[in-house]
C-alpha positions as CSV (number, residue, x, y, z in Angstrom):
1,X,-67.2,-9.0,-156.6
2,X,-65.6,-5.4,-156.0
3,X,-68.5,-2.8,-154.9
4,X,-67.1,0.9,-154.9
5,X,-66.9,2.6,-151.9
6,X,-69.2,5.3,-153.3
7,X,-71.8,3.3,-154.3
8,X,-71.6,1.3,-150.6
9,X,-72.5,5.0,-149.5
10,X,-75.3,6.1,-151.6
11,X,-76.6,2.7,-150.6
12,X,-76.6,3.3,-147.2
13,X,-77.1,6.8,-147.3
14,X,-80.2,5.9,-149.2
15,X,-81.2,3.4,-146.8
16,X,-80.5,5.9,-143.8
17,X,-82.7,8.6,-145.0
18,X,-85.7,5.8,-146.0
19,X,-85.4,4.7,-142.6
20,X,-85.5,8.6,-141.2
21,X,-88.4,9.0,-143.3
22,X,-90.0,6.3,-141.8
23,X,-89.7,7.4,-138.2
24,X,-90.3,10.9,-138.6
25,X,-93.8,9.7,-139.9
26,X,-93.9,7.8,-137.2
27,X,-93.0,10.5,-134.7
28,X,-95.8,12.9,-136.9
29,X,-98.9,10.1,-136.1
30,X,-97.7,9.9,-132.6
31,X,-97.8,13.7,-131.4
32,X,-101.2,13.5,-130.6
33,X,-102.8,12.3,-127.2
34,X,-103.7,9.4,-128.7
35,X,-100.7,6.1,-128.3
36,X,-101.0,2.8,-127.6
37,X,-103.0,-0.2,-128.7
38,X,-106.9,1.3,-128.7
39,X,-109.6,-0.6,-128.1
40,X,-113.5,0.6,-129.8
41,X,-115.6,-1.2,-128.0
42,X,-119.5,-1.7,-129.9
43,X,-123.3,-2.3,-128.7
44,X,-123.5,-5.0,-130.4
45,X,-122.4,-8.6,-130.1
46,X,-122.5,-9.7,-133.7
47,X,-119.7,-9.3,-136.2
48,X,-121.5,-9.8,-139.1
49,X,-124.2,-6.6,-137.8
50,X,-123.9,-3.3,-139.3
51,X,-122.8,-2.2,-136.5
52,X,-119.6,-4.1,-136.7
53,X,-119.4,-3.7,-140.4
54,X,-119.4,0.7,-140.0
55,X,-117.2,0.7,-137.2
56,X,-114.4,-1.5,-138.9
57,X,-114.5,0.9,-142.0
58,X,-113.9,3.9,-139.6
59,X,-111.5,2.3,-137.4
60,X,-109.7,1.1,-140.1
61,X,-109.5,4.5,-142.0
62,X,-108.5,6.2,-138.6
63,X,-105.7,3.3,-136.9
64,X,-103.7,4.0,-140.5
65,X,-104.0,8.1,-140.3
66,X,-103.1,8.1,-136.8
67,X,-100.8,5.0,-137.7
68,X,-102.0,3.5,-134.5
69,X,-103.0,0.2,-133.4
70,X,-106.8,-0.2,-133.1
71,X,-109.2,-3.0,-133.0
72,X,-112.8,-2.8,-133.1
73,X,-114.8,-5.8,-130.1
74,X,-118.5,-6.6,-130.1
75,X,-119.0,-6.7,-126.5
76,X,-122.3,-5.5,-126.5
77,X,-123.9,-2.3,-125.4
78,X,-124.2,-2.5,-121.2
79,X,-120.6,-4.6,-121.7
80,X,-119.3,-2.1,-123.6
81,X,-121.1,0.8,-121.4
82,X,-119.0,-0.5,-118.3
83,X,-115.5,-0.6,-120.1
84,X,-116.0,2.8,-121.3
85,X,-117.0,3.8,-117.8
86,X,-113.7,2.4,-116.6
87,X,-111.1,4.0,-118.7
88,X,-110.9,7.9,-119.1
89,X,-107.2,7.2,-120.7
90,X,-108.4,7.5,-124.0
91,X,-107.5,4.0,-124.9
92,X,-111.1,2.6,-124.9
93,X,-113.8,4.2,-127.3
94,X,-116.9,3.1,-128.3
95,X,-119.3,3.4,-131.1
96,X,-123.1,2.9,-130.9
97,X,-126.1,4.1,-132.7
98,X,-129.6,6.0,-131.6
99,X,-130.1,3.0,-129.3
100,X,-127.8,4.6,-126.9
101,X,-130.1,7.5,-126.0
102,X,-133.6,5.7,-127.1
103,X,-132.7,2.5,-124.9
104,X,-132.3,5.4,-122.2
105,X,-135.9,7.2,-123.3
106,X,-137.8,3.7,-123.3
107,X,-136.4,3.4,-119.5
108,X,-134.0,-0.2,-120.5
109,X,-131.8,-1.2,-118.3
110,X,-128.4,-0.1,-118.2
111,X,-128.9,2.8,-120.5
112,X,-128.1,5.9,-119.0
113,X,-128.2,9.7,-120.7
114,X,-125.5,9.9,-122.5
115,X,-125.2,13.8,-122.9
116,X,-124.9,13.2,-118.9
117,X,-122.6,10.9,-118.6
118,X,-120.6,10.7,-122.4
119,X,-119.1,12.8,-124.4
120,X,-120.2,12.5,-127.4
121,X,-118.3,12.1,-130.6
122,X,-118.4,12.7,-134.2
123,X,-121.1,11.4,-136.3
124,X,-119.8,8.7,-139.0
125,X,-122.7,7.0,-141.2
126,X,-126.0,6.6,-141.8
127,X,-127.6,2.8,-142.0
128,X,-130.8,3.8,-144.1
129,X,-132.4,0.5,-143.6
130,X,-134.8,0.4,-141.2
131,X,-137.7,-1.0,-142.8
132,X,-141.4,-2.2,-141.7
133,X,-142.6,-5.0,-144.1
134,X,-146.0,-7.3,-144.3
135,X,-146.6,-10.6,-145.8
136,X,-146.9,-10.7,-149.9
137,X,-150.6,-11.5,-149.6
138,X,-151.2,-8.9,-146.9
139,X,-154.5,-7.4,-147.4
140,X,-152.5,-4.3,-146.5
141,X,-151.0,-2.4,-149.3
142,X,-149.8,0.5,-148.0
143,X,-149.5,2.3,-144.5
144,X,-151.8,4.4,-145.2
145,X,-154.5,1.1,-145.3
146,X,-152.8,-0.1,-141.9
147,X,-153.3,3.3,-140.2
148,X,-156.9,3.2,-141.2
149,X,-157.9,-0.2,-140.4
150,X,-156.4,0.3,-136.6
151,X,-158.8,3.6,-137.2
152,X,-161.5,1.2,-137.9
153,X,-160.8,-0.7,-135.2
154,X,-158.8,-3.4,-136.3
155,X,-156.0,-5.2,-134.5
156,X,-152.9,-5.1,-136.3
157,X,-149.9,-6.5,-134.6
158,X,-146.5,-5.4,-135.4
159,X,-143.2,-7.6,-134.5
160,X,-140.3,-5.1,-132.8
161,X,-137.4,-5.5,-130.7
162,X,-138.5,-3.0,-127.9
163,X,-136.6,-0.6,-126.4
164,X,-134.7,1.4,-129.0
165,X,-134.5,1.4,-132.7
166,X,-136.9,-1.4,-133.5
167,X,-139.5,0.1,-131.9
168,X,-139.2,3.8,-132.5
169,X,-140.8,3.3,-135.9
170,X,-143.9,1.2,-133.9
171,X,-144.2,4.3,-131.9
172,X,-144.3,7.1,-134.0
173,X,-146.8,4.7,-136.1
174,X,-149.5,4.7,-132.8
175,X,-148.7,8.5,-131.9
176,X,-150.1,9.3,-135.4
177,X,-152.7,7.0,-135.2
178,X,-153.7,8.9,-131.7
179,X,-154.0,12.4,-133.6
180,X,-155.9,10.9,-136.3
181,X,-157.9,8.5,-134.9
182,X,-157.9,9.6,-131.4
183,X,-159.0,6.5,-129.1
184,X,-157.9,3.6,-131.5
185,X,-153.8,3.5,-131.4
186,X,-153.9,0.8,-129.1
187,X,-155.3,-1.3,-131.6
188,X,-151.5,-1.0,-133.1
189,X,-150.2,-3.6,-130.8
190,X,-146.8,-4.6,-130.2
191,X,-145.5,-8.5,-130.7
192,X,-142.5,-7.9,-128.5
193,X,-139.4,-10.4,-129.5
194,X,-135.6,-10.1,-130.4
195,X,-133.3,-10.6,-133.3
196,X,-134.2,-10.1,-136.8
197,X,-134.7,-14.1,-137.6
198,X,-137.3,-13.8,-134.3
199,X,-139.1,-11.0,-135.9
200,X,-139.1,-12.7,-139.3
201,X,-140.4,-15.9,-137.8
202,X,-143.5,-14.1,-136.2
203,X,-144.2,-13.0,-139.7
204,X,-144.0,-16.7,-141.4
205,X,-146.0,-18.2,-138.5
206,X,-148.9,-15.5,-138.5
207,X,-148.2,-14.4,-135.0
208,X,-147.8,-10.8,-136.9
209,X,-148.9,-8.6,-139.5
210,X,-146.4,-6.4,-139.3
211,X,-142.4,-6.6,-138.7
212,X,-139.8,-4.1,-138.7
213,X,-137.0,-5.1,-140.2
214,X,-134.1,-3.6,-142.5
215,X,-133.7,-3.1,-146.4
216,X,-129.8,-5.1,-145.8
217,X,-132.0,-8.5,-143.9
218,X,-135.6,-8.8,-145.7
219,X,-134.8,-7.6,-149.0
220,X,-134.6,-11.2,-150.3
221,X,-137.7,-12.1,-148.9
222,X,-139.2,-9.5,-150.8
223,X,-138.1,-11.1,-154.1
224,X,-139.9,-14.7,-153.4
225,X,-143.4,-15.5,-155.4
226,X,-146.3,-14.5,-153.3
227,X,-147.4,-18.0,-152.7
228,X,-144.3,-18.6,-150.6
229,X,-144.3,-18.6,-146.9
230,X,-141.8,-16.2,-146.6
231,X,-142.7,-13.3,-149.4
232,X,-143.2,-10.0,-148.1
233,X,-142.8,-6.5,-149.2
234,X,-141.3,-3.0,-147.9
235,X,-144.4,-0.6,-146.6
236,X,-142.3,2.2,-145.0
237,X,-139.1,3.1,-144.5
238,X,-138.1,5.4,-141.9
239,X,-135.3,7.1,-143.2
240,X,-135.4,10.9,-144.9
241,X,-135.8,11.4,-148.5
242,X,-132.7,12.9,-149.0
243,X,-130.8,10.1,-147.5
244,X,-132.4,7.5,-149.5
245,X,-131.3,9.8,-152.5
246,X,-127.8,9.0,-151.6
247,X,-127.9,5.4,-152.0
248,X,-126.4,4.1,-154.7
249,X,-128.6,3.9,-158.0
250,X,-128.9,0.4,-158.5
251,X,-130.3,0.0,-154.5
252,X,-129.7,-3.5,-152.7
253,X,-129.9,-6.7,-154.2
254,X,-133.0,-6.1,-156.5
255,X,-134.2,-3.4,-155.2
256,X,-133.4,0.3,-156.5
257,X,-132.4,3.3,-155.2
258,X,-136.0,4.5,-156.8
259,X,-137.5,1.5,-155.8
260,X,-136.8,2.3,-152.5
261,X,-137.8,5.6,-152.4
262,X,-141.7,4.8,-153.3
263,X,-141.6,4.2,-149.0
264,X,-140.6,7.2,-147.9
265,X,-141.5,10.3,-147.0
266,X,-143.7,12.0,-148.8
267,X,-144.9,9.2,-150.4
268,X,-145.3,7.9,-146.8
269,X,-146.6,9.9,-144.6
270,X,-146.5,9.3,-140.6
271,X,-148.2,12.4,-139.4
272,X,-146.4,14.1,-136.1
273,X,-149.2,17.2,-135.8
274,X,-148.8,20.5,-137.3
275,X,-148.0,19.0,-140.9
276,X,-144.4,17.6,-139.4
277,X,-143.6,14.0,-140.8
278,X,-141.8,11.3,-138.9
279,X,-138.7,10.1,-140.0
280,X,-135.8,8.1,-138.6
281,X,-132.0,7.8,-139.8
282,X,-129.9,5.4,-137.8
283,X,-126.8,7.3,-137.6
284,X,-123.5,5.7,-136.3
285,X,-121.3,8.1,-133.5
286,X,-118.6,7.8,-131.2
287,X,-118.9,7.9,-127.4
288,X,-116.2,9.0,-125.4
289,X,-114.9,8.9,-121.3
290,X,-116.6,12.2,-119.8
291,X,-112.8,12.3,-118.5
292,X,-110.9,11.8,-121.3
293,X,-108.6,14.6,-122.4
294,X,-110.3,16.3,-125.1
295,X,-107.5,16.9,-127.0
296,X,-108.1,13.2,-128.1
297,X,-111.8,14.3,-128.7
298,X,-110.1,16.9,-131.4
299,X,-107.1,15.0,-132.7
300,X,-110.1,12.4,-133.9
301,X,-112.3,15.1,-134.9
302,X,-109.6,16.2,-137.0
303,X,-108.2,13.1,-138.5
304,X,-111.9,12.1,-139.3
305,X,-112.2,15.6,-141.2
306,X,-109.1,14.7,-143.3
307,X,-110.4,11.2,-144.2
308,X,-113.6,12.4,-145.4
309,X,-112.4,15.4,-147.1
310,X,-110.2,12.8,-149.1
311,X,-113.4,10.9,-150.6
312,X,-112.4,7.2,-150.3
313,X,-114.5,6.4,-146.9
314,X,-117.4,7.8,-148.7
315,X,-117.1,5.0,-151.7
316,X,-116.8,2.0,-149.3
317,X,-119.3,2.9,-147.0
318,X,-121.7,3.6,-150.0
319,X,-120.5,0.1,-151.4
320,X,-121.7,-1.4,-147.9
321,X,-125.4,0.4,-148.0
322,X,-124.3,3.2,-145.2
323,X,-124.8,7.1,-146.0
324,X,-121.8,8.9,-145.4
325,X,-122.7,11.5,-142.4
326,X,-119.7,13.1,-140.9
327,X,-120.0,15.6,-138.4
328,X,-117.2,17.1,-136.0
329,X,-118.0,16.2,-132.2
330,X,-119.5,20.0,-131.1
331,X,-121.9,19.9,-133.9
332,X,-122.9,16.0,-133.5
333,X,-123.7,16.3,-129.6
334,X,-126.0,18.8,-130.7
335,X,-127.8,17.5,-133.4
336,X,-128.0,14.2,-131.6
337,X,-129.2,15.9,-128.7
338,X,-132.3,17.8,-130.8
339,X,-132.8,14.3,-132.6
340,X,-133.2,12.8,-128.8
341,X,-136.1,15.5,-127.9
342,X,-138.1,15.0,-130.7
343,X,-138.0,11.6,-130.0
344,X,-139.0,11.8,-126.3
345,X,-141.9,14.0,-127.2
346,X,-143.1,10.8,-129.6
347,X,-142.7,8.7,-126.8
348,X,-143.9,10.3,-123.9
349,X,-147.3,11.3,-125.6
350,X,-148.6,7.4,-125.9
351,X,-146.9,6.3,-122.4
């Protein structure tokens, strides 16, 4: 077969200019500060957590703008507190939740201030979840009955993970129970246990009356006859009204958005004084090296802004039950910072 000598050349020129496109992109995603293989460390140990499940749709968005190779490991918070202590390079980050400043506030071990010691990054979702549930056949039908039988002087034990986001929630519950029914709260008491199948258990067993838990983990329960063991239903969740608004319609599993929205605020009210209601969003964030050039801290700031501005992130993280919740790093610190301090005040007032 005879192939023309101009033909050979537009082939190859063709070819040469593909490959110069490719490179020149290349060159483009690696003019930032950021190179190399990047490791995101997370506080959690569980790949099937939300935790896990946020971070990989973030990482993955970002490792293709920055075309960059990064892999998300569930190492654990104080595991993944150490590595990020070690490594001001840039090529360890991490991403957490609330639990790395309330873990701090509750005085756990390993869990230092964060706006001392981090920077912090960009916020990324929200995980509207966090839920407190009682059994089907609870003689409690709303928080409102719970607040007032601890008034009464009822015990009423509530199952939590202590020391961070599970027991936030439990808090705030006894510090409004101390303004209006000054004397009682410590009838609210705490079952202190672990994972969400320990809290559950303490629920089926009758060790608890109360659990906190998450729309993503107990919404099945909630959907069992009343008779079963394991039947309960939602009777608060934390999270603002306006976040719940930005759920998806149809809600989780059989649940609705406006389902969902008959448990919070102000249909649920958890007093904190001066006509202030508590609420709690678990809200995703990076943490950085206090050392690390922030010229990384901008070039993901930036990159962030372009993904979100673009829309796509938004759908899959709605499609996975997160809120979308981007904010650049300046703003975050200090809106997570303010979000802190109303916290502590929670805490501090019943320690």
């Amino acid at each position: 077969m005879i192939v023309s000598n101009k033909l050979m050349t537009s082939v190859g020129s063709a070819a040469l200019i593909a490959a110069l496109s490719v490179s020149a992109g290349v060159a483009m995603a690696q003019d930032g500060p950021l190179r190399g293989n990047i490791r995101v460390v997370i506080g959690s140990t569980s790949t099937g957590g939300d935790t896990y499940q946020n971070s990989t749709i973030v990482v993955d968005e970002l490792a293709e703008r920055l075309d960059l190779n990064m892999k998300v490991d569930a190492v654990g918070a104080s595991s993944a507190f150490r590595t990020l202590d070690r490594d001001s390079r840039g090529n360890t980050l991490m991403i957490f939740h609330d639990q790395s400043y309330l873990g701090h506030l509750y005085g756990v071990e390993g869990y230092d201030d964060i706006f001392e010691k981090y920077t912090v990054g960009p916020t990324l979702a929200i995980n509207p979840g966090n839920a407190y549930l009682v059994p089907k056949d609870s003689p409690y039908q709303t928080l409102d009955d719970i607040i007032a039988a601890v008034g009464n002087g009822e015990t009423v034990r509530v199952a939590i993970q202590p020391g961070g986001v599970s027991e936030i929630g439990f808090s705030a519950l006894k510090n409004a129970i101390a303004i209006e029914h000054p004397g009682q709260e410590d009838n609210l008491v705490a079952v202190n246990t672990g994972s969400q199948s320990d809290k559950n258990q303490q629920l089926f067993d009758g060790q608890a009356d109360v659990i906190n838990g998450t729309v993503q983990a107990n919404e099945q329960y909630t959907r069992l006859p009343e008779d079963d063991q394991k039947a309960m239903r939602f009777v608060w969740l934390t999270a603002r009204q306006d976040t719940i608004e930005q759920a998806p319609e149809e809600g989780l599993g059989q649940t609705s958005r406006e389902q969902l929205l008959e448990y919070v605020e102000p249909n649920v009210h958890v007093t904190m004084g001066d006509d202030e209601s508590f609420t709690f969003d678990k809200e995703f964030f990076f943490l950085y090296n206090k050392d690390m050039d922030p010229a990384i801290v901008e070039q993901i700031d930036e990159a962030l802004a372009d993904i979100y501005a673009e829309g796509e992130i938004q759908e899959t993280q709605k499609n996975a039950f997160f809120i979308p919740n981007f904010k650049p790093s300046d703003e975050a610190s200090e809106y997570l910072a303010d979000k802190m301090a109303r916290y502590e005040e929670i805490i501090s007032n019943i320690q």
